[in-house]
mmCIF file as Biopython writes it, N, C-alpha, C and O atoms, coordinates in Angstrom:
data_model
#
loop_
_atom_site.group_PDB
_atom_site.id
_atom_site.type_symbol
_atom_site.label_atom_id
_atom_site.label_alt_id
_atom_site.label_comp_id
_atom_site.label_asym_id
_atom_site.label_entity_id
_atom_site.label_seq_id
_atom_site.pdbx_PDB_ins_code
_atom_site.Cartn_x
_atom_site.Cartn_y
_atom_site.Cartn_z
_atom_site.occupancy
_atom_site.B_iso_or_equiv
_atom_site.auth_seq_id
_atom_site.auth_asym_id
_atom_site.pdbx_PDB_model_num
ATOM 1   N N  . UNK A ? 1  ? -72.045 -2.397  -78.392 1.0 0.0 1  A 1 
ATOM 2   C CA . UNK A ? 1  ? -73.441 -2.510  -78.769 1.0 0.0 1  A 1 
ATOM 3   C C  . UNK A ? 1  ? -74.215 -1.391  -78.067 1.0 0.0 1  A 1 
ATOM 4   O O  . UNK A ? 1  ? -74.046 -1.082  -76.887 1.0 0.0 1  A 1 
ATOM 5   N N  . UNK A ? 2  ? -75.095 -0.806  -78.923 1.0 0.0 2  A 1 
ATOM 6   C CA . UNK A ? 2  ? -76.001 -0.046  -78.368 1.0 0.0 2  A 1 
ATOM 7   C C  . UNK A ? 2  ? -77.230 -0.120  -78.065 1.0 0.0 2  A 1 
ATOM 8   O O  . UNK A ? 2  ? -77.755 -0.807  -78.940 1.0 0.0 2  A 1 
ATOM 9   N N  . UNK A ? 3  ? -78.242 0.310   -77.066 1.0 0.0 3  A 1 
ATOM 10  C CA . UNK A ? 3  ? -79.551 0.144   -77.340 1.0 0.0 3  A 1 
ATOM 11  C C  . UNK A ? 3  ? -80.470 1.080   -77.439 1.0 0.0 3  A 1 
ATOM 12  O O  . UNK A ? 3  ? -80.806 1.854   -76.542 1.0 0.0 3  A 1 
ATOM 13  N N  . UNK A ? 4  ? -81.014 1.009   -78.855 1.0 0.0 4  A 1 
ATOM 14  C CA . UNK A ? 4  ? -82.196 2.990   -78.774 1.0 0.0 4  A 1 
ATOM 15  C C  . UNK A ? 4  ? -83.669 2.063   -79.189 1.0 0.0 4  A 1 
ATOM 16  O O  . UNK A ? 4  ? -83.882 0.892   -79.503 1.0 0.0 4  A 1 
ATOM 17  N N  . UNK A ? 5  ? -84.428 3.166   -79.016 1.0 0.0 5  A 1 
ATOM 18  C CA . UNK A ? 5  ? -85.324 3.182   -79.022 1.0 0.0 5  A 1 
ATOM 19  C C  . UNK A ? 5  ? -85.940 4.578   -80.291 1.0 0.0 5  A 1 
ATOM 20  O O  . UNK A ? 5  ? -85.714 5.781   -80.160 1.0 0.0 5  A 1 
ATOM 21  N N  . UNK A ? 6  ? -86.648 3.987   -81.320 1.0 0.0 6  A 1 
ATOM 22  C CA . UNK A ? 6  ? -87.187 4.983   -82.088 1.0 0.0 6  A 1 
ATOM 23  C C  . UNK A ? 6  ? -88.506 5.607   -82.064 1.0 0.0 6  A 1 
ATOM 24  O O  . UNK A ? 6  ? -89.587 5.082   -82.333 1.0 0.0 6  A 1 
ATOM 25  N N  . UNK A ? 7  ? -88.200 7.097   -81.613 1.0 0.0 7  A 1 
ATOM 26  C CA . UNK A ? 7  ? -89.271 7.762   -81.746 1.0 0.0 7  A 1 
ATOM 27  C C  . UNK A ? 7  ? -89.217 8.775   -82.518 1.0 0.0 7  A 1 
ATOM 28  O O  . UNK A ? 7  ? -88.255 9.400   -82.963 1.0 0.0 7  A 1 
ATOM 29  N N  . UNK A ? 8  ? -90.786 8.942   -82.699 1.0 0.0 8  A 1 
ATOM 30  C CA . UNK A ? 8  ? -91.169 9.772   -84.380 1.0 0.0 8  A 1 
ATOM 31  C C  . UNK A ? 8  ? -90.237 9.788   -85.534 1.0 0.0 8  A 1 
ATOM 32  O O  . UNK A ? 8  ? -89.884 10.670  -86.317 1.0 0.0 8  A 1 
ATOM 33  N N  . UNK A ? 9  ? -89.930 8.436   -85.379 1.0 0.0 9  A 1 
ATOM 34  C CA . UNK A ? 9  ? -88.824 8.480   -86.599 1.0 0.0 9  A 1 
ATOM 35  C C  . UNK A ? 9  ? -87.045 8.468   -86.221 1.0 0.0 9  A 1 
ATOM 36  O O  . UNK A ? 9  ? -86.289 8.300   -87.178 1.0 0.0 9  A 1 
ATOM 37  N N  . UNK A ? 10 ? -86.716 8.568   -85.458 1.0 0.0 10 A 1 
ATOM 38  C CA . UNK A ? 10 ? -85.466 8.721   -84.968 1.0 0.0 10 A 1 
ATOM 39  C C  . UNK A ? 10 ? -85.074 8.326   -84.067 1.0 0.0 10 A 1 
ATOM 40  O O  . UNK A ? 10 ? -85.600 8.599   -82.988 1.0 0.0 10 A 1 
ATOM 41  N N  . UNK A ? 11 ? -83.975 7.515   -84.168 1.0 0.0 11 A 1 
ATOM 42  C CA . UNK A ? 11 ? -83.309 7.035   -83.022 1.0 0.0 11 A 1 
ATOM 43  C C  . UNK A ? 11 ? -82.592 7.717   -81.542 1.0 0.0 11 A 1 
ATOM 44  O O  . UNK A ? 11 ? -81.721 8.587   -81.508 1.0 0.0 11 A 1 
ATOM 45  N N  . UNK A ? 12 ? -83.234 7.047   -80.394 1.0 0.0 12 A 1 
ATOM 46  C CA . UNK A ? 12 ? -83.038 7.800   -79.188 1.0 0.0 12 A 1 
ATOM 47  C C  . UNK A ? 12 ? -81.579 6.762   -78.459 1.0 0.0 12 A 1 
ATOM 48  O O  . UNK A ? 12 ? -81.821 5.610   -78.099 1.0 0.0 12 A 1 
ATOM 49  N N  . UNK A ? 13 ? -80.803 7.075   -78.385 1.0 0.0 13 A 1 
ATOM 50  C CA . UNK A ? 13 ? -79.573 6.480   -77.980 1.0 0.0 13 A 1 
ATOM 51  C C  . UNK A ? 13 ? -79.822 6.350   -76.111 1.0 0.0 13 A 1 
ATOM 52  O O  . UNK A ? 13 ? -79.522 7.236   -75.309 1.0 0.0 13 A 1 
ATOM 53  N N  . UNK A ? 14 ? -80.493 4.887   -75.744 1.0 0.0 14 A 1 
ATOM 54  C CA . UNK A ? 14 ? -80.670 4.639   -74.257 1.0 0.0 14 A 1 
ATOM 55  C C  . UNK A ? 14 ? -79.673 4.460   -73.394 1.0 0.0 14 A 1 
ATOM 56  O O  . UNK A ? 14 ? -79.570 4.908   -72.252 1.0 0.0 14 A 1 
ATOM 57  N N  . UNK A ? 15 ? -78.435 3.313   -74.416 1.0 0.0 15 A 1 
ATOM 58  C CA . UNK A ? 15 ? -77.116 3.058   -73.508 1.0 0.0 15 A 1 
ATOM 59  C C  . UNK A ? 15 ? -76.006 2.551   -74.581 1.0 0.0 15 A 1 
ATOM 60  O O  . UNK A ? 15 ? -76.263 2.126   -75.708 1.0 0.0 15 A 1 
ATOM 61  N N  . UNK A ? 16 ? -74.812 2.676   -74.039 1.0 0.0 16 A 1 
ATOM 62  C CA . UNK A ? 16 ? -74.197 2.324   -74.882 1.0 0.0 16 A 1 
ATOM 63  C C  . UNK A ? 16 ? -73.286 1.485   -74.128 1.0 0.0 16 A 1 
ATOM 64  O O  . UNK A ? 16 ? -73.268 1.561   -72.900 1.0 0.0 16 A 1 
ATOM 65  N N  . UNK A ? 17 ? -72.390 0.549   -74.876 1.0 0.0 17 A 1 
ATOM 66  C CA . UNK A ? 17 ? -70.814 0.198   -74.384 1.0 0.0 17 A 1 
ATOM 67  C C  . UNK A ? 17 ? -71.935 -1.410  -73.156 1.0 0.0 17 A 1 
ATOM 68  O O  . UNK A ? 17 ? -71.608 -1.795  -72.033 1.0 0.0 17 A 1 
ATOM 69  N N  . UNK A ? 18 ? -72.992 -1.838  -73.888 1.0 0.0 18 A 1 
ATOM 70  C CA . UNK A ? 18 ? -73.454 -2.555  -73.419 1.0 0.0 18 A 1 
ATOM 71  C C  . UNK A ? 18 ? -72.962 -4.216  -73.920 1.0 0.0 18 A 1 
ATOM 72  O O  . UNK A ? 18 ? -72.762 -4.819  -74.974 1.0 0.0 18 A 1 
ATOM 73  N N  . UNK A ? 19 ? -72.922 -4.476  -72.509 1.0 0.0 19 A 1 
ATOM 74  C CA . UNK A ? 19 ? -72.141 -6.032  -72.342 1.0 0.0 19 A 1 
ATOM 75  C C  . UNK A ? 19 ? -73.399 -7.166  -72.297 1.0 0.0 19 A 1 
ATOM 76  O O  . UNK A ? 19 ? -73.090 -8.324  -72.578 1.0 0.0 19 A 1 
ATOM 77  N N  . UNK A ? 20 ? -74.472 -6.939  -72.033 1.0 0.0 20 A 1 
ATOM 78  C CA . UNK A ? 20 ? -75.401 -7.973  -71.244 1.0 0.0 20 A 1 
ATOM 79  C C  . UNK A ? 20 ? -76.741 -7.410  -71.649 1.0 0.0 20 A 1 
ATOM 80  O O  . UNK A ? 20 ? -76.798 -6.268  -71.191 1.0 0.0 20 A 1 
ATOM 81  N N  . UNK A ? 21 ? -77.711 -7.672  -72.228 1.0 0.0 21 A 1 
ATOM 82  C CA . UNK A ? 21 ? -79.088 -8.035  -71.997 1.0 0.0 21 A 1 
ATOM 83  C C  . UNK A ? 21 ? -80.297 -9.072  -71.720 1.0 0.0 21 A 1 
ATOM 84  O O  . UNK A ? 21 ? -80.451 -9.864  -72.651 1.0 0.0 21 A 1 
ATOM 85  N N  . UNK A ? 22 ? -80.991 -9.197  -70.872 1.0 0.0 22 A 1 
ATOM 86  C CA . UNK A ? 22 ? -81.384 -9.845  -70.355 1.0 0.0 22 A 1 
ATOM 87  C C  . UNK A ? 22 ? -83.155 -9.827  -70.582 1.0 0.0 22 A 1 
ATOM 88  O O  . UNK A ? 22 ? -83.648 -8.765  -70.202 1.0 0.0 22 A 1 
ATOM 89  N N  . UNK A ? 23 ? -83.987 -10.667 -71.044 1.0 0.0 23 A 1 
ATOM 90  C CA . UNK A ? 23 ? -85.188 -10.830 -71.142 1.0 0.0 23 A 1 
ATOM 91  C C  . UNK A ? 23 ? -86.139 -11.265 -69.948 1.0 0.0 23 A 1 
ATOM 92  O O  . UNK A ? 23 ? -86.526 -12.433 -69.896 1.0 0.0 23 A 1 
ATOM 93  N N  . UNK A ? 24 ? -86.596 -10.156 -68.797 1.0 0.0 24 A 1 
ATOM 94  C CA . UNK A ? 24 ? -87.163 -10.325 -67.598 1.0 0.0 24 A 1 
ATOM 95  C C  . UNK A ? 24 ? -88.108 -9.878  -67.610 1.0 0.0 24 A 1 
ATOM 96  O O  . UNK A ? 24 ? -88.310 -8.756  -68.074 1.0 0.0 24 A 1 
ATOM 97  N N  . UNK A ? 25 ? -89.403 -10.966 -66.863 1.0 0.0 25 A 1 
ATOM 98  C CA . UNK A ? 25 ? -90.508 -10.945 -66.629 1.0 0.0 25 A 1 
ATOM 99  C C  . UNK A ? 25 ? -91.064 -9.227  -66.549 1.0 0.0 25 A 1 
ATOM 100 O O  . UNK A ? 25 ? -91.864 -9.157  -67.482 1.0 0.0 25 A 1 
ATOM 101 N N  . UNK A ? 26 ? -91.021 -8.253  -66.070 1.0 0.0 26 A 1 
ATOM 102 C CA . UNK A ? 26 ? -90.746 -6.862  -66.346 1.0 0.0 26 A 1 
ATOM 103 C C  . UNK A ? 26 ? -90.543 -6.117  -66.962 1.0 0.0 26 A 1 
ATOM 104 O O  . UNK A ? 26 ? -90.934 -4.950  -66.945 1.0 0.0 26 A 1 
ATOM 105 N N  . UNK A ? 27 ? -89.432 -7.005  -68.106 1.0 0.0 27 A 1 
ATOM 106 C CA . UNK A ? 27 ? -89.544 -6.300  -69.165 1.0 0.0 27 A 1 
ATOM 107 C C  . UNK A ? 27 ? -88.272 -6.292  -69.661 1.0 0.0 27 A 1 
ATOM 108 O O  . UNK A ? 27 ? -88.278 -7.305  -70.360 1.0 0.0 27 A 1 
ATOM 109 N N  . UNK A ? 28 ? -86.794 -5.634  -69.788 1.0 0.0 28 A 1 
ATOM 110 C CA . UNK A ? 28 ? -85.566 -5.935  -70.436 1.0 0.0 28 A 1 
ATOM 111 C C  . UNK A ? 28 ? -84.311 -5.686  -69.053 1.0 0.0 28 A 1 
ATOM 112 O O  . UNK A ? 28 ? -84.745 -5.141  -68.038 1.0 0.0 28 A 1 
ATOM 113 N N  . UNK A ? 29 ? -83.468 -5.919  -69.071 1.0 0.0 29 A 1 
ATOM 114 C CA . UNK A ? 29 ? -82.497 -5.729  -68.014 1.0 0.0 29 A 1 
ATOM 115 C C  . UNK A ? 29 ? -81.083 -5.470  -68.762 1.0 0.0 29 A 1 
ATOM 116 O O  . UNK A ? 29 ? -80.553 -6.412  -69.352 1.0 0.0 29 A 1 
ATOM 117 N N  . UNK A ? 30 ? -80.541 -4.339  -68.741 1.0 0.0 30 A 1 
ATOM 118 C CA . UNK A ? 30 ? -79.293 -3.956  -69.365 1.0 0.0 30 A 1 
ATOM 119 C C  . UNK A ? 30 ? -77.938 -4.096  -68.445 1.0 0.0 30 A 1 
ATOM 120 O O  . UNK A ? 30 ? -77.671 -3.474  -67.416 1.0 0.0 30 A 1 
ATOM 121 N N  . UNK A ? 31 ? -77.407 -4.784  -68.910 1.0 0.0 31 A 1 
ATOM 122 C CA . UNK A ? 31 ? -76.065 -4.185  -68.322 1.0 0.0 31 A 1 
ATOM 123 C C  . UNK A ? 31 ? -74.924 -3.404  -69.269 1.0 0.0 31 A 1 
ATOM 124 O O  . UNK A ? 31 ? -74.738 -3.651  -70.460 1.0 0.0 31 A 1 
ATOM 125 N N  . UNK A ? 32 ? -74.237 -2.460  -68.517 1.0 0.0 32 A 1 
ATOM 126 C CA . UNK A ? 32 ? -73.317 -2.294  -69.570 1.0 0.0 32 A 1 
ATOM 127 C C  . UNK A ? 32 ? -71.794 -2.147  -68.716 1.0 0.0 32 A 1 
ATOM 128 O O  . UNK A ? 32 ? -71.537 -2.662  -67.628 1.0 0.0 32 A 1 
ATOM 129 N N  . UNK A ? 33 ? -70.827 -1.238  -69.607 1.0 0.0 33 A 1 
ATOM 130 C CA . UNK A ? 33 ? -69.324 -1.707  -69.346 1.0 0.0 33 A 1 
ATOM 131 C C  . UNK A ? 33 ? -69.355 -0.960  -67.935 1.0 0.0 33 A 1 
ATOM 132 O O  . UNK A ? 33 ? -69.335 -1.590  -66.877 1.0 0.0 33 A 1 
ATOM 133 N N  . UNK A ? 34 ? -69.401 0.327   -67.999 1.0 0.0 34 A 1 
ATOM 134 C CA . UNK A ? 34 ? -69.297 1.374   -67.255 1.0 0.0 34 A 1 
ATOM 135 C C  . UNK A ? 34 ? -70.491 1.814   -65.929 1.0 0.0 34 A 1 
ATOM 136 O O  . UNK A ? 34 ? -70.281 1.955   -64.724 1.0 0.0 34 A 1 
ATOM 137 N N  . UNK A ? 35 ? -71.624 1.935   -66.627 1.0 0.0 35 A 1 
ATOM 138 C CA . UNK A ? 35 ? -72.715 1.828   -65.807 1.0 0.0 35 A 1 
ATOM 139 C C  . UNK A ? 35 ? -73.452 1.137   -65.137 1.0 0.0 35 A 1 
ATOM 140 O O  . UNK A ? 35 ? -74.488 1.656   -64.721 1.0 0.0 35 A 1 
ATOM 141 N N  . UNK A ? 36 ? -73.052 -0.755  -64.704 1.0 0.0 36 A 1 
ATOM 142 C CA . UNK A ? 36 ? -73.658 -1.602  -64.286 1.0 0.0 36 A 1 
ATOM 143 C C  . UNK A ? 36 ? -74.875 -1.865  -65.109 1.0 0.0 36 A 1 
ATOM 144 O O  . UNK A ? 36 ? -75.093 -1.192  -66.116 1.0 0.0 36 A 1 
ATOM 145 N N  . UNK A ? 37 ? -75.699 -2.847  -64.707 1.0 0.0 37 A 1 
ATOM 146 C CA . UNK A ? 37 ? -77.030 -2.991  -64.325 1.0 0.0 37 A 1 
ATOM 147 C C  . UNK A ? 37 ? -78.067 -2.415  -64.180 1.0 0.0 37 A 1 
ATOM 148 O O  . UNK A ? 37 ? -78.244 -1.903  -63.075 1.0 0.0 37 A 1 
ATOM 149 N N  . UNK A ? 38 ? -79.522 -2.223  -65.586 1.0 0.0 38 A 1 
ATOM 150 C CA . UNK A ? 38 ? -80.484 -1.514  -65.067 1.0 0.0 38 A 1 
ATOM 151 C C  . UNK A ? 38 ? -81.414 -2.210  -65.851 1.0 0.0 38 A 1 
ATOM 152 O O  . UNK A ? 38 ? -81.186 -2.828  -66.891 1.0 0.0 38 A 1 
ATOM 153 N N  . UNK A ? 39 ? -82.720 -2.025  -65.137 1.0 0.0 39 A 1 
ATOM 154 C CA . UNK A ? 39 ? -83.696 -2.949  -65.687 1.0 0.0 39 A 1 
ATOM 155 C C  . UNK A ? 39 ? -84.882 -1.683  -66.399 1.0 0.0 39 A 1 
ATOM 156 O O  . UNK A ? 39 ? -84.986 -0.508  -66.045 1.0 0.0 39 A 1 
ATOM 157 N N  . UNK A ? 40 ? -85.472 -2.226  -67.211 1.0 0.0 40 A 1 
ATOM 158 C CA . UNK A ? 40 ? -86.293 -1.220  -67.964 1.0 0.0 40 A 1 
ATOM 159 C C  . UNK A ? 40 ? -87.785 -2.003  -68.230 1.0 0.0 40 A 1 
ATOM 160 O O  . UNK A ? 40 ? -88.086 -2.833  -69.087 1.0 0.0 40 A 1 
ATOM 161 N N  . UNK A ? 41 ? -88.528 -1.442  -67.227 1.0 0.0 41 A 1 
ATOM 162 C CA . UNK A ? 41 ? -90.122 -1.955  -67.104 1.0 0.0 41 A 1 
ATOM 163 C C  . UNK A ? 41 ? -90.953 -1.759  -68.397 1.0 0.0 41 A 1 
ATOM 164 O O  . UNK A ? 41 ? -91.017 -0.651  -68.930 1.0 0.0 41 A 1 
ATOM 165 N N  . UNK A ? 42 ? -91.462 -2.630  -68.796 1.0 0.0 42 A 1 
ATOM 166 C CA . UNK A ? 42 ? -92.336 -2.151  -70.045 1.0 0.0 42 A 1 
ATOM 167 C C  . UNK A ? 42 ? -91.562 -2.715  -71.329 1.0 0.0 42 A 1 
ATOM 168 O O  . UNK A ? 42 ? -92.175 -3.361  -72.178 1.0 0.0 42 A 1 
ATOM 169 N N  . UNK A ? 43 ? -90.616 -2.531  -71.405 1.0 0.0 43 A 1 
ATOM 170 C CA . UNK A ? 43 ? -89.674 -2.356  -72.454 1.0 0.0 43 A 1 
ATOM 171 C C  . UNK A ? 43 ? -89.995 -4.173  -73.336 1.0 0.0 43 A 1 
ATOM 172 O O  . UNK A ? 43 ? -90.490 -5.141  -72.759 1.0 0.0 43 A 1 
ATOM 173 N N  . UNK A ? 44 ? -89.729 -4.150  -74.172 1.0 0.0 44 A 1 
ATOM 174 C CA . UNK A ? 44 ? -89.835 -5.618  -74.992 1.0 0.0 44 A 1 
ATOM 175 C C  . UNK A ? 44 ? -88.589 -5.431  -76.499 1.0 0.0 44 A 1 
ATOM 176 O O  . UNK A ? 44 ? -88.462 -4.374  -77.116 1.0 0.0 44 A 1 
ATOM 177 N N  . UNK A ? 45 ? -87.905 -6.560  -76.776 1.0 0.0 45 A 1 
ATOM 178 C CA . UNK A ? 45 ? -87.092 -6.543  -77.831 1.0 0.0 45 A 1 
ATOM 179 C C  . UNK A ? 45 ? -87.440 -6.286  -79.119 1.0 0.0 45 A 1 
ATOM 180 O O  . UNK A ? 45 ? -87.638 -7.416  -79.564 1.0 0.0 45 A 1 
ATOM 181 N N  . UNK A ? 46 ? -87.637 -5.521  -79.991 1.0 0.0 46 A 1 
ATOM 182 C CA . UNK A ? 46 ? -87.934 -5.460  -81.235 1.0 0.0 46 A 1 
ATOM 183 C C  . UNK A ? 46 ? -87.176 -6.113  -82.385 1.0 0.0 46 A 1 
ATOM 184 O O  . UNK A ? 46 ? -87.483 -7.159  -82.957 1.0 0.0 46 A 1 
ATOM 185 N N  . UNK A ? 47 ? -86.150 -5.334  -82.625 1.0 0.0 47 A 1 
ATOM 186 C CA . UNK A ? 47 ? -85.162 -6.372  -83.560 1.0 0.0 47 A 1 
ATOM 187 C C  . UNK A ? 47 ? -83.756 -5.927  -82.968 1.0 0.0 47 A 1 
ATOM 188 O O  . UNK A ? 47 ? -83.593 -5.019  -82.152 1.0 0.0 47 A 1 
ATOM 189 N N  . UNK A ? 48 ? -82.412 -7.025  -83.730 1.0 0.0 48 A 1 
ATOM 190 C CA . UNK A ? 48 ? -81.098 -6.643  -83.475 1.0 0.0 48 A 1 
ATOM 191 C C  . UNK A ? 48 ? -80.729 -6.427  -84.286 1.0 0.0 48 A 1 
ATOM 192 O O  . UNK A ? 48 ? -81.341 -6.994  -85.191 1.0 0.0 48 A 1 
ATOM 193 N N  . UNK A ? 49 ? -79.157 -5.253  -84.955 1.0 0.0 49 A 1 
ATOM 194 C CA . UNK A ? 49 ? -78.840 -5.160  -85.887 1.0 0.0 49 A 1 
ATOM 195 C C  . UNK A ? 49 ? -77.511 -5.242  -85.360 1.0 0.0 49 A 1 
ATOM 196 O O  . UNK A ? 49 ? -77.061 -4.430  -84.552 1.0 0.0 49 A 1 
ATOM 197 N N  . UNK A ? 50 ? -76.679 -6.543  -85.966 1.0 0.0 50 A 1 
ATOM 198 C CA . UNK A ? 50 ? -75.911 -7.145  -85.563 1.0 0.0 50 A 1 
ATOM 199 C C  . UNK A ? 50 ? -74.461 -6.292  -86.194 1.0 0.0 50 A 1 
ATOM 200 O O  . UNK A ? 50 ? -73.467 -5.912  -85.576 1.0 0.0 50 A 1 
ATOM 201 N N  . UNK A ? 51 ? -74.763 -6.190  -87.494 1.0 0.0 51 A 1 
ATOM 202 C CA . UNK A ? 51 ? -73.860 -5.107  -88.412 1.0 0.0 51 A 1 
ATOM 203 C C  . UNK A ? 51 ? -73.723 -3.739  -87.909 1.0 0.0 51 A 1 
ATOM 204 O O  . UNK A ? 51 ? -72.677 -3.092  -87.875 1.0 0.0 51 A 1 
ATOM 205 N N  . UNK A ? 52 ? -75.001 -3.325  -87.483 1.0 0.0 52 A 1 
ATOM 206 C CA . UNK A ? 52 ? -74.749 -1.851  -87.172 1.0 0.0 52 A 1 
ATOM 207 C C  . UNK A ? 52 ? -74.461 -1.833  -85.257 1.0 0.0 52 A 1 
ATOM 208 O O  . UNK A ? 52 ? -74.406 -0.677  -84.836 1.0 0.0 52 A 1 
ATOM 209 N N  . UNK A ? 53 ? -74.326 -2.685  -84.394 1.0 0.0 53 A 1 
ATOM 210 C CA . UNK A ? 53 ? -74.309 -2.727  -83.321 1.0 0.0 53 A 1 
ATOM 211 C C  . UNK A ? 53 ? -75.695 -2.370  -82.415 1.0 0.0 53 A 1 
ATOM 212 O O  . UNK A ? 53 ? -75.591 -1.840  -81.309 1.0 0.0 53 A 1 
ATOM 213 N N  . UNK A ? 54 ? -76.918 -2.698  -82.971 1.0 0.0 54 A 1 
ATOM 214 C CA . UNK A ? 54 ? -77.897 -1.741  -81.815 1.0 0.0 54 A 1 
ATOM 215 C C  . UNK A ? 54 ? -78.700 -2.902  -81.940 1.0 0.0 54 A 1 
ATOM 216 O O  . UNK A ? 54 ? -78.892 -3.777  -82.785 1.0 0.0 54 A 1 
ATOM 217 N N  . UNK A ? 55 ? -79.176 -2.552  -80.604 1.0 0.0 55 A 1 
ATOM 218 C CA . UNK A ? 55 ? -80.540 -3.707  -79.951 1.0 0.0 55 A 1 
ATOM 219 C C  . UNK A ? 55 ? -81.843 -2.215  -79.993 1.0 0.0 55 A 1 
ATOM 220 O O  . UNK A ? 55 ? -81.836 -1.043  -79.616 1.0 0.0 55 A 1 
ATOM 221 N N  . UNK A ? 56 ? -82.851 -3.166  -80.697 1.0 0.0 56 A 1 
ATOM 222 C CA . UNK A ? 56 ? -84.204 -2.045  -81.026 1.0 0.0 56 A 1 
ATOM 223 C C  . UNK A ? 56 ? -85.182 -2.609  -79.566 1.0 0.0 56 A 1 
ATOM 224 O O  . UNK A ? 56 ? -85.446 -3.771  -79.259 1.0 0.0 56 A 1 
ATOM 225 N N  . UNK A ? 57 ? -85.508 -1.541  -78.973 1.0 0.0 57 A 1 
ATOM 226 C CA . UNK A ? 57 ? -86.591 -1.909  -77.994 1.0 0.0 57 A 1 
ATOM 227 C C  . UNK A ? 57 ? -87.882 -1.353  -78.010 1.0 0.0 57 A 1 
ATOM 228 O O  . UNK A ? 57 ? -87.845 -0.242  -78.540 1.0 0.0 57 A 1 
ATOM 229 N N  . UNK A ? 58 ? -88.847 -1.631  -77.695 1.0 0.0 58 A 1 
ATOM 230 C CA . UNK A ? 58 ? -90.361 -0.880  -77.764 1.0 0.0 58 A 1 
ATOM 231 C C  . UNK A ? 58 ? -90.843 -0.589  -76.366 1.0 0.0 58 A 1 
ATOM 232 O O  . UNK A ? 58 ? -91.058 -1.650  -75.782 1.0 0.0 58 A 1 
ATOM 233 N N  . UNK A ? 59 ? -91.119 0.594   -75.532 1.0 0.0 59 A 1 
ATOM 234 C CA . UNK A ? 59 ? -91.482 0.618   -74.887 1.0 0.0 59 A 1 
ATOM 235 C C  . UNK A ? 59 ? -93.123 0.758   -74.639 1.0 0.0 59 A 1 
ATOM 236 O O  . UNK A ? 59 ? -93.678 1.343   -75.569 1.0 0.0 59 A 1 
ATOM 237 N N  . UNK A ? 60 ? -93.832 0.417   -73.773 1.0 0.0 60 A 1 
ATOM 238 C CA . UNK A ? 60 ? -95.171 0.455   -73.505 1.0 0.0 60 A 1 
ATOM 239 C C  . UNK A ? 60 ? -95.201 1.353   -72.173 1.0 0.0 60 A 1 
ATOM 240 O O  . UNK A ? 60 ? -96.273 1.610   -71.625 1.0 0.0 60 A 1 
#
């Protein structure tokens, strides 16, 4: 699973090979296979696309 974020139209590839997301007061918390644990301030869930593997996020 991946997670991007789209700007001006196009997808920005944030992380990939992700195991874990987490919905925290702050804002989103990623984990993935390789890179542990990271939390992303601001950030909020937009949609999932379960078929194509990606979690959509919106940052503020």
């Amino acid at each position: 699973m991946r997670v991007v974020v789209e700007k001006e139209g196009k997808e920005e590839v944030m992380f990939e090979n992700v195991t874990r997301l987490d919905v925290i007061e702050q804002g989103i918390a990623v984990a993935t296979l390789f890179e542990g644990s990271r939390e992303i301030v601001g950030a909020a869930l937009r949609r999932i696309d379960f078929l194509g593997g990606k979690v959509y996020l919106s940052l503020s």
